[in-house]
C-alpha positions as CSV (number, residue, x, y, z in Angstrom):
1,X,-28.6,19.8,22.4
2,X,-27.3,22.7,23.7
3,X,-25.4,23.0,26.9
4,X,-28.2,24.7,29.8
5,X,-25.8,27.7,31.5
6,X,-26.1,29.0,34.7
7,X,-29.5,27.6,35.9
8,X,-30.7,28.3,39.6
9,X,-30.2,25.2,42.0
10,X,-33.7,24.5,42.6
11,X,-34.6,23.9,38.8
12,X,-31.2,21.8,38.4
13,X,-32.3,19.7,41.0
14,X,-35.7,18.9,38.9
15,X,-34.2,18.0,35.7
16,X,-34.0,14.1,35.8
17,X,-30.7,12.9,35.0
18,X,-29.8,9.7,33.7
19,X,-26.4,8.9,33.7
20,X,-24.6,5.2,32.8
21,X,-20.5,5.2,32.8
22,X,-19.0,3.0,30.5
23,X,-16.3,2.9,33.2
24,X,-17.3,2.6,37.2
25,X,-19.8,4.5,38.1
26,X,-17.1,5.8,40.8
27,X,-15.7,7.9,37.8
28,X,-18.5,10.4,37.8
29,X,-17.2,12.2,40.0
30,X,-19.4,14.7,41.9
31,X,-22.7,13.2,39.9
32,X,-25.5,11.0,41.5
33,X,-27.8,9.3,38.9
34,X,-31.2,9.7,39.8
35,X,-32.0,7.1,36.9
36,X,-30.6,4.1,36.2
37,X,-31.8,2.3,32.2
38,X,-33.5,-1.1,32.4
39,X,-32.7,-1.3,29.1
40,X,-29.3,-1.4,27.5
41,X,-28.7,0.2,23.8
42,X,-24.7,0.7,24.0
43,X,-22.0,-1.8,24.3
44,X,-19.0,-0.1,26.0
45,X,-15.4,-1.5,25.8
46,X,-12.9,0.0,28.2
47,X,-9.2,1.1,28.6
48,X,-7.7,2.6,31.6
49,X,-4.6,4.3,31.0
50,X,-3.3,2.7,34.7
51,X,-3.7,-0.4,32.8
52,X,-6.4,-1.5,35.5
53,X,-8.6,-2.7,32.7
54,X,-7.8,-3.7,29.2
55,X,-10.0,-3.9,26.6
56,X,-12.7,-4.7,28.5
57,X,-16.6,-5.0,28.2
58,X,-18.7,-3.3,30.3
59,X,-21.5,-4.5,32.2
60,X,-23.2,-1.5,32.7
61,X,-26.4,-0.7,31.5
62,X,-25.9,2.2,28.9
63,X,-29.6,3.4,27.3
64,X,-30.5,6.4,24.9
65,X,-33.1,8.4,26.6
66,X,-34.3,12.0,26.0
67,X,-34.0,13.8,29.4
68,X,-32.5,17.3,29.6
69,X,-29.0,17.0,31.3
70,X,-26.2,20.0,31.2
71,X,-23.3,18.0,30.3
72,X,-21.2,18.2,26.9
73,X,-22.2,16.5,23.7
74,X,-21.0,14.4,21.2
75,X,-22.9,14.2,18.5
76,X,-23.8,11.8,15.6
77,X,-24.4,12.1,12.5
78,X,-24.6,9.3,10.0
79,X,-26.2,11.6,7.6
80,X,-22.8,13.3,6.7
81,X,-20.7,10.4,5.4
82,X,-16.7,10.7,5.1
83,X,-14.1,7.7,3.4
84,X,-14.8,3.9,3.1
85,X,-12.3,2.6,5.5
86,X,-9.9,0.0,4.4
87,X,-8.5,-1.7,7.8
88,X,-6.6,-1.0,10.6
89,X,-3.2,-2.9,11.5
90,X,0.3,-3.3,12.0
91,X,3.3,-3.8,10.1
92,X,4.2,-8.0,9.8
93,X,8.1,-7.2,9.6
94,X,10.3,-10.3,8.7
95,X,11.3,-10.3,12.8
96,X,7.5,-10.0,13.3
97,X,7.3,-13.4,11.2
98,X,10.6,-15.1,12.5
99,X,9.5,-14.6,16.2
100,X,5.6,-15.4,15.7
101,X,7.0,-18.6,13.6
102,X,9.2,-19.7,17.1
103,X,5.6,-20.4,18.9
104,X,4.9,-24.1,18.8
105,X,1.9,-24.6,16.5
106,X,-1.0,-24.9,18.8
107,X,0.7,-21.1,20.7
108,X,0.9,-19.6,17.2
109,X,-2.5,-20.9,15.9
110,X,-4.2,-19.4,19.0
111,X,-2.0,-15.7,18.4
112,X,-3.4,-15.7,14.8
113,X,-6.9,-16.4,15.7
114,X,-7.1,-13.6,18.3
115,X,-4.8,-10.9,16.1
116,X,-6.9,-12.2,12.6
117,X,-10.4,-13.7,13.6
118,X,-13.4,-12.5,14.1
119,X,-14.7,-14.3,17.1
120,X,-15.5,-12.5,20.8
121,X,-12.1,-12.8,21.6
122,X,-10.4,-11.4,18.7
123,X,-9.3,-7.8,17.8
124,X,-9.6,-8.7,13.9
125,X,-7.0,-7.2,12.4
126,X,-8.1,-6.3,8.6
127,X,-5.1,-4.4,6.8
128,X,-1.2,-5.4,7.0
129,X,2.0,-3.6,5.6
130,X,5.2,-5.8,4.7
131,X,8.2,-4.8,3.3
132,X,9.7,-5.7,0.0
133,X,12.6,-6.9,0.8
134,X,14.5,-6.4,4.1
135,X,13.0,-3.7,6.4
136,X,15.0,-2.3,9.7
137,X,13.1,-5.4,11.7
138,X,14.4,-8.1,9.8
139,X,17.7,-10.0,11.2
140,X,19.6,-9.6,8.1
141,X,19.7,-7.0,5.0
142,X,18.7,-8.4,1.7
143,X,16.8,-7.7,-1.5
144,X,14.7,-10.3,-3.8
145,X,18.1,-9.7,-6.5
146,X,21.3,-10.0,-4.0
147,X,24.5,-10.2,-6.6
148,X,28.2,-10.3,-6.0
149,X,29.9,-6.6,-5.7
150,X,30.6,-5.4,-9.1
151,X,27.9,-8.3,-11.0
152,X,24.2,-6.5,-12.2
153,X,21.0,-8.6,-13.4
154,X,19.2,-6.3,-15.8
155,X,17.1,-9.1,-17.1
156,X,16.3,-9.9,-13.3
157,X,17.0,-13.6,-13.9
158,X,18.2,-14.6,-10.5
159,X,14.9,-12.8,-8.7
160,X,13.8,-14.6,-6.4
161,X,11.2,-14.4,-2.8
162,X,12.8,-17.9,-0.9
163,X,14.5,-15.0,1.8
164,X,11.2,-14.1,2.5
165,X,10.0,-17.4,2.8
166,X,9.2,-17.6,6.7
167,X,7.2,-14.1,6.2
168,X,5.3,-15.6,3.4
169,X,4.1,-18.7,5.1
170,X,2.8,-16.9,7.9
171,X,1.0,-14.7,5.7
172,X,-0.9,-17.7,4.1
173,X,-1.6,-19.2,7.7
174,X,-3.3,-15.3,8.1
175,X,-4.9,-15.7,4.9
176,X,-7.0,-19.0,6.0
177,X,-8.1,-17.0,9.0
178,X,-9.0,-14.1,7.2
179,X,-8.8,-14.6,3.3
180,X,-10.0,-10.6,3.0
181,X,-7.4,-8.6,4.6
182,X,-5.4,-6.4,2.8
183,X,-1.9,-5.3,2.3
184,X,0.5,-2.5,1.6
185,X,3.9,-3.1,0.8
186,X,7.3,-1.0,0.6
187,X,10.5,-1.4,0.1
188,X,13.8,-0.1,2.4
189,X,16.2,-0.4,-0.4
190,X,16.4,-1.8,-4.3
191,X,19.0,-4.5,-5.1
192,X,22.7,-2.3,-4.2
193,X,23.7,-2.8,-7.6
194,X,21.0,-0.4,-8.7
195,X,22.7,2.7,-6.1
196,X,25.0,4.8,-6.4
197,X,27.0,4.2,-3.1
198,X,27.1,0.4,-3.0
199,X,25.6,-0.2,0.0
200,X,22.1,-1.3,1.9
201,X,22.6,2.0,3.7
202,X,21.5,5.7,1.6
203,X,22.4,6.3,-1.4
204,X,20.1,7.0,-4.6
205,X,18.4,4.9,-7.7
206,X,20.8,5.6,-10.4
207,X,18.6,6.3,-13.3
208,X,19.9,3.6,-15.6
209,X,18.2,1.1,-13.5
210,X,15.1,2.4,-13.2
211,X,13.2,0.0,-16.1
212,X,14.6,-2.6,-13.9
213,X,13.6,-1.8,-11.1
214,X,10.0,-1.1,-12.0
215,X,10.5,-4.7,-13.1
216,X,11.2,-5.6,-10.1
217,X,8.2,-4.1,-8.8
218,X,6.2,-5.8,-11.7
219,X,7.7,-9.2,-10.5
220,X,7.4,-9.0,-7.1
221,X,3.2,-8.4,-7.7
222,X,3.1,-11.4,-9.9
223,X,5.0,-14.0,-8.1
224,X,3.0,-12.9,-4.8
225,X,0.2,-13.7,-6.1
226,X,1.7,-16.6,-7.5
227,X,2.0,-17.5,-3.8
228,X,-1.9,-16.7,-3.2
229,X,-1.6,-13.6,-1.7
230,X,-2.9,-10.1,-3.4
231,X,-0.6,-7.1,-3.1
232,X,-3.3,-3.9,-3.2
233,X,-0.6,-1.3,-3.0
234,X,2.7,-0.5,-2.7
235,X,4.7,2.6,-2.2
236,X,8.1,3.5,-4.1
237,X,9.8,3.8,-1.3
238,X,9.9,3.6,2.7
239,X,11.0,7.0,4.3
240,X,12.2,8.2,0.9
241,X,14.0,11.2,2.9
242,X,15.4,9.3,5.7
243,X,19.0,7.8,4.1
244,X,20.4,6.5,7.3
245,X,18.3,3.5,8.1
246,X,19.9,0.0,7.2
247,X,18.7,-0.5,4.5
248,X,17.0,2.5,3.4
249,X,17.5,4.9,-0.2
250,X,17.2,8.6,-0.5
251,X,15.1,9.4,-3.3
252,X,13.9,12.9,-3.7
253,X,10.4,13.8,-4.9
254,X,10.9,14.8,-8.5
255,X,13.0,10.9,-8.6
256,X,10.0,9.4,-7.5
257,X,7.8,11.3,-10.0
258,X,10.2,10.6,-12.6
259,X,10.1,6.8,-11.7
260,X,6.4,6.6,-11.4
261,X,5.4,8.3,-14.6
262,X,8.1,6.9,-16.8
263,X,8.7,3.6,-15.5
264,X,6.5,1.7,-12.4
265,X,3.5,3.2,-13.7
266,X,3.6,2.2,-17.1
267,X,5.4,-0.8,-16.1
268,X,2.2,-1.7,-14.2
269,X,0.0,-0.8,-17.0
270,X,1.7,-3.2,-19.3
271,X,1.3,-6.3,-17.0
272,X,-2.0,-5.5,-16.1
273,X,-1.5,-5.3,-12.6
274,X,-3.7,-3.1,-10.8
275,X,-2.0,-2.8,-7.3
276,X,-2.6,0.8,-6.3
277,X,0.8,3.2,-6.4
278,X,0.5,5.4,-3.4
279,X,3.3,8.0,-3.1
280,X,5.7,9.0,-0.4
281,X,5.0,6.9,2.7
282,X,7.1,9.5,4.9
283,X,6.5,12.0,7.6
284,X,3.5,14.3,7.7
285,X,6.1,17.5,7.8
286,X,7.1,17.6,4.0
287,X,3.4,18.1,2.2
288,X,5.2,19.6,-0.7
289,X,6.3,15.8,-1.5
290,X,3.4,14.5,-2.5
291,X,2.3,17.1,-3.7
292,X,5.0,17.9,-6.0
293,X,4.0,13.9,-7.6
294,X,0.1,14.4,-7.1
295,X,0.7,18.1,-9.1
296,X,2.6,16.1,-12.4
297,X,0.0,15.2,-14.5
298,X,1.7,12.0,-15.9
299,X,2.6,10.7,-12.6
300,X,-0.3,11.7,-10.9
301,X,-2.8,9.5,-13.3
302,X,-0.9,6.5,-12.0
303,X,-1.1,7.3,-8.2
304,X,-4.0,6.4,-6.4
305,X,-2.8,8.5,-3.4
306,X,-0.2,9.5,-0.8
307,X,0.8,7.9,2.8
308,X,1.8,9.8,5.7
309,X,4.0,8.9,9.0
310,X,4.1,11.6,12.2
311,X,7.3,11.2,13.5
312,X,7.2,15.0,12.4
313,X,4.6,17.5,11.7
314,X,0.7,17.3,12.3
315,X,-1.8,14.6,11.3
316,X,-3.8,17.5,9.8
317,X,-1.9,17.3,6.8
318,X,-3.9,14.3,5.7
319,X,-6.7,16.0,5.8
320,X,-5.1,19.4,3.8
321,X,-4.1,16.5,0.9
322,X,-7.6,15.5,0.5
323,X,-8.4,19.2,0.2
324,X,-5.8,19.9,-2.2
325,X,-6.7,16.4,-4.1
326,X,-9.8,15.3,-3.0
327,X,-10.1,12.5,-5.9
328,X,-6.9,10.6,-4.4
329,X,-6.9,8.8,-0.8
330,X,-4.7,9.2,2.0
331,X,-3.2,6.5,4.0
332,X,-1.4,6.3,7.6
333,X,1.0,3.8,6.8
334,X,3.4,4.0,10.2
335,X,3.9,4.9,13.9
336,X,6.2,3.2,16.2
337,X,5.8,2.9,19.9
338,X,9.3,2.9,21.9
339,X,10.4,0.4,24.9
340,X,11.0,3.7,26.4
341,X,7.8,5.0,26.1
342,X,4.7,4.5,29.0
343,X,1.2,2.9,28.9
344,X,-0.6,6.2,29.5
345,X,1.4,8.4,27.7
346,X,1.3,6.1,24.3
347,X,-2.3,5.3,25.0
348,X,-3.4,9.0,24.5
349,X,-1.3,9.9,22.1
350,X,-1.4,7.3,19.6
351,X,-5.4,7.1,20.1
352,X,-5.5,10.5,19.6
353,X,-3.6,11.3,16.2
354,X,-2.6,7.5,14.8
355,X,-6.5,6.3,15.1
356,X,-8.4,8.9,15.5
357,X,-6.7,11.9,14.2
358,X,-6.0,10.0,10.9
359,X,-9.5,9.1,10.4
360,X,-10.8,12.5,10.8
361,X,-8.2,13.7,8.5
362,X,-9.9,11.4,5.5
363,X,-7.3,8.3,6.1
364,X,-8.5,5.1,4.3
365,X,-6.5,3.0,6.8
366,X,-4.6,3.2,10.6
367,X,-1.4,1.2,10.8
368,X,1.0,1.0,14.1
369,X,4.9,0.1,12.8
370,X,5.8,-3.6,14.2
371,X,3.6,-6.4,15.3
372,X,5.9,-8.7,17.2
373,X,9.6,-8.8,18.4
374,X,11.0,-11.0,21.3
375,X,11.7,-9.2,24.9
376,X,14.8,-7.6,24.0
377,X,13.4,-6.0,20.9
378,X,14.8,-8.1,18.2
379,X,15.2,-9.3,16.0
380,X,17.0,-5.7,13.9
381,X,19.6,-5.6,11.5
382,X,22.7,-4.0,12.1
383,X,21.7,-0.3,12.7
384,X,18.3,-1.0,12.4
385,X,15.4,0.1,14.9
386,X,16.3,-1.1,18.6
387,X,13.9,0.5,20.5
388,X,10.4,-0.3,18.7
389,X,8.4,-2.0,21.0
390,X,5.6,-4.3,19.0
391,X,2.5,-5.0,19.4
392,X,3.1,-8.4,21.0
393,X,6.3,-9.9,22.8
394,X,7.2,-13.2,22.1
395,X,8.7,-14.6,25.7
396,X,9.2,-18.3,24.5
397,X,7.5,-21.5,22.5
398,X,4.2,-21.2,24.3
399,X,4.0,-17.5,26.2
400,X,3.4,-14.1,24.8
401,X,2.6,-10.8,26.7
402,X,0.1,-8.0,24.5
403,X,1.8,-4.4,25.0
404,X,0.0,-0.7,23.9
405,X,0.1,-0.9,20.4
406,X,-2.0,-4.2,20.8
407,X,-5.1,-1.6,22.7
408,X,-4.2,1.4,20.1
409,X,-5.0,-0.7,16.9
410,X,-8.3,-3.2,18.8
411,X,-10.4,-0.2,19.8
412,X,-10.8,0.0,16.2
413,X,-10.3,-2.9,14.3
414,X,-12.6,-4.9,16.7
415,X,-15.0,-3.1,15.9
416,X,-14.6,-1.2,12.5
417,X,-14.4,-3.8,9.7
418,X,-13.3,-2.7,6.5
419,X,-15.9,-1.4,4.3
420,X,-17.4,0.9,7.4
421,X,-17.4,4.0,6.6
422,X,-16.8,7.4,9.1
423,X,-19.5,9.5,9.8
424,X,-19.7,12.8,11.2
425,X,-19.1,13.3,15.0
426,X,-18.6,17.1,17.3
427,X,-15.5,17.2,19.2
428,X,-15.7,18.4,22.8
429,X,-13.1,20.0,24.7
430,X,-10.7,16.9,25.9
431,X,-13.0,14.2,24.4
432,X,-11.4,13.5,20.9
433,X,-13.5,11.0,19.1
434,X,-14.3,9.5,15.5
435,X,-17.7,7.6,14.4
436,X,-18.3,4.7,11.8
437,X,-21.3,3.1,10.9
438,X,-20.6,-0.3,10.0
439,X,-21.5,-2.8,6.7
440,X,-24.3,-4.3,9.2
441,X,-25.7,-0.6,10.4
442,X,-24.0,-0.6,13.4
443,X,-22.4,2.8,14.7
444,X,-19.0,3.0,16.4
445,X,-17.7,6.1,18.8
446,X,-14.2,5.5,19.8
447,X,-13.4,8.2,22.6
448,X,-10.5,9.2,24.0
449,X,-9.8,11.6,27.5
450,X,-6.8,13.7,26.8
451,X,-7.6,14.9,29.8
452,X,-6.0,14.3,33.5
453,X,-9.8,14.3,35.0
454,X,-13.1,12.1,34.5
455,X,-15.7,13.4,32.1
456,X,-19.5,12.8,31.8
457,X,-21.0,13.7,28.3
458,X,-24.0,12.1,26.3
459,X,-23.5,10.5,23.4
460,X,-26.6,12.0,21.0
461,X,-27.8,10.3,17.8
462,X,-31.0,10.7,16.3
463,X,-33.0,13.2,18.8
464,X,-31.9,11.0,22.2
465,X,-28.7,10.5,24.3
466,X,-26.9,8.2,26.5
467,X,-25.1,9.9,29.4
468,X,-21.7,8.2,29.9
469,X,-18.4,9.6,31.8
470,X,-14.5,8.4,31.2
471,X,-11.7,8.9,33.0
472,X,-8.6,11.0,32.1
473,X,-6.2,9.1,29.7
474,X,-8.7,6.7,29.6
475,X,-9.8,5.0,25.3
476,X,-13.6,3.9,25.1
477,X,-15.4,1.8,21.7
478,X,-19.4,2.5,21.9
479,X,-21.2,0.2,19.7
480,X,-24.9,1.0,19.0
């Protein structure tokens, strides 16, 4: 519908109105509903950025009705159809495991059922990335192929997962609750004895090892799965162009080419493995990356896509590599939120570009960077990561608190399973939004205020509207 401009007062004040907020009906400001639904077609759950509500279902009655009104629209469309999603989710670092494995069993059961089930009191949590290997979040530096300075293992004999033992177990435990999720992996580092500095910190793949290290790759599929749980992708590399974390590796983009289309690809091929290979995994300011892989033929046939971070640049560049390559998927792989940071602040943001921005840039998944740490922000290797705040704090045995990355990732993976797919929905001035329809037929509008004020708009679909408002800063799900 299009807005009504500049109408006399006397006609505005015969146009029946039927407004519904998904939050109090104190946040329409200025607006008096002269109707109020009987009947209620939209499920509204609520954040407030002043933290006031969580997550919350609404009791208000939200119907669709088809009574003029001069407030903005959103509209949907579920006749112009975007990407399948695959999940939305966190990264299960090795401190992630260690701290969620300190809960006493009935504490972590209970966790697990509300990150991983699919009840009324779940979030349902559908995609996870772990590291091969150490990441930043573990409490030590390690690799699956540790050997003493100066000793190699080209054959890869002494391989082996037991380090990541506590991380594995928890991932079966996640595996009973939801036996469908799916992961990403990535390493930080290879084995040192494959670099050329000799150390868990920077450094570069020295080409000699690279066979082996696609072996590696090739090994760490199999004996995964071995272990019961499917690897679906994997990138090269973590931050390939950030050499200072501990551990991390610099490896440039024509290395990674080189590595893919002589060595992990074909590695892959040979063992019949088909985990996907999805390129880069870094920040959304170096396009040319990716592209320079995607653009190589050879390498490009074995890469089923590229993954992004935005700790630089603009989500939009998701959406400009599925222009560019519009047969290979995009992935947002990573976005930390800081103990520094605020509830508000992160709230908005991360809605606005980690969730929604990446979807309407063509992203297959949404992944915030750590799950769980304990109160002080550890566990962190030497040099690693001390100010990423996770999703959950672990206080003790029996007591955890939920912080904003818990919110960011459930206004979607509530109520997005994998498999939805988006759907076509109109921005409107401050109200960012992205729409799903569901494997069951349900539609989804997650809305977000980037504003500092209340708004009212409709929500239109199919020739009728619901009239809704949200305050500023404030994160809405509709289901309908």
């Amino acid at each position: 519908m299009t807005k009504i401009k500049n109408l006399p007062y006397f006609f505005v004040t015969l146009v029946t109105f039927c407004i519904t907020s998904c939050a109090p009906s104190s946040d329409a400001v200025g607006q008096t509903p002269n109707i109020t639904p009987t009947t209620n077609d939209v499920d509204c759950w609520l954040t407030k950025s002043d933290e006031s509500i969580k997550l919350q279902k609404q009791t208000s009655v939200l119907g669709f009705n088809t009574n003029y009104n001069v407030y903005q629209n959103i509209d949907v469309n579920d006749n112009q159809i975007f990407q399948t999603v695959d999940g939305f989710g966190f990264t299960l670092t090795g401190g992630s495991a260690e701290v969620i494995q300190q809960l006493n069993a009935t504490k972590k059961q209970q966790l697990l059922q509300e990150l991983f089930g699919n009840t009324d009191s779940s979030i349902s949590i559908s995609y996870l990335r772990i590291s091969i290997g150490a990441s930043d979040l573990n409490s030590t530096v390690f690799s699956y192929d540790d050997m003493p300075s100066g000793q190699t293992d080209l054959n890869l004999a002494n391989f082996n997962l037991a380090p990541d033992n506590q991380l594995i177990q928890l991932i079966k435990a996640i595996l009973l609750i939801n036996p469908n999720i799916k992961i990403i992996a990535a390493p930080w580092s290879p084995p040192v004895w494959m670099k050329d500095n000799g150390s868990s910190v920077g450094g570069s793949l020295q080409p000699q090892y690279y066979s082996a290290y696609a072996q590696y790759f090739v090994k760490y599929v199999q004996k995964m799965q071995l272990e019961g749980i499917k690897i679906d992708a994997i990138t090269p590399q973590n931050e390939p162009l950030n050499p200072n974390n501990n551990p991390s590796l610099l490896m440039s983009a024509i290395q990674q080419a080189d590595f893919i289309k002589n060595n992990l690809g074909p590695a892959f091929q040979a063992a019949a493995i088909n985990t996907k290979i999805v390129a880069y995994d870094h920040n959304c300011d170096v396009p040319q990356y990716p592209t320079t892989i995607l653009s190589d033929s050879s390498a490009g046939s074995f890469v089923d896509g590229s993954a992004f971070h935005l700790y630089a640049g603009d989500i939009s560049t998701l959406g400009n590599m599925h222009t560019a390559f519009p047969n290979k998927n995009v992935y947002f792989t990573e976005q930390y939120t800081a103990s520094t940071g605020g509830f508000e602040g992160d709230l908005k943001w991360h809605l606005k570009n980690v969730v929604i921005g990446s979807m309407r840039n063509w992203s297959k998944i949404a992944l915030e960077w750590n799950l769980a740490n304990d109160g002080s922000f550890n566990p962190h290797t030497p040099g690693g990561c001390s100010t990423c705040k996770g999703a959950v704090t672990i206080n003790s045995s029996d007591s955890f608190d939920r912080n904003v990355g818990y919110y960011i990732i459930a206004h979607a993976s509530k109520f997005v399973p994998a498999g939805s797919i988006r759907i076509a929905s109109t921005q409107s001035g401050n109200l960012n939004n992205v729409a799903f329809k569901t494997p069951s037929g349900k539609i989804v509008l997650i809305v977000e205020n980037d504003g500092n004020a209340s708004e009212v708009f409709n929500i239109k679909y199919n020739g009728s509207w619901a009239t809704t408002s949200l305050n500023g800063g404030s994160v809405a799900t509709y289901i309908f």
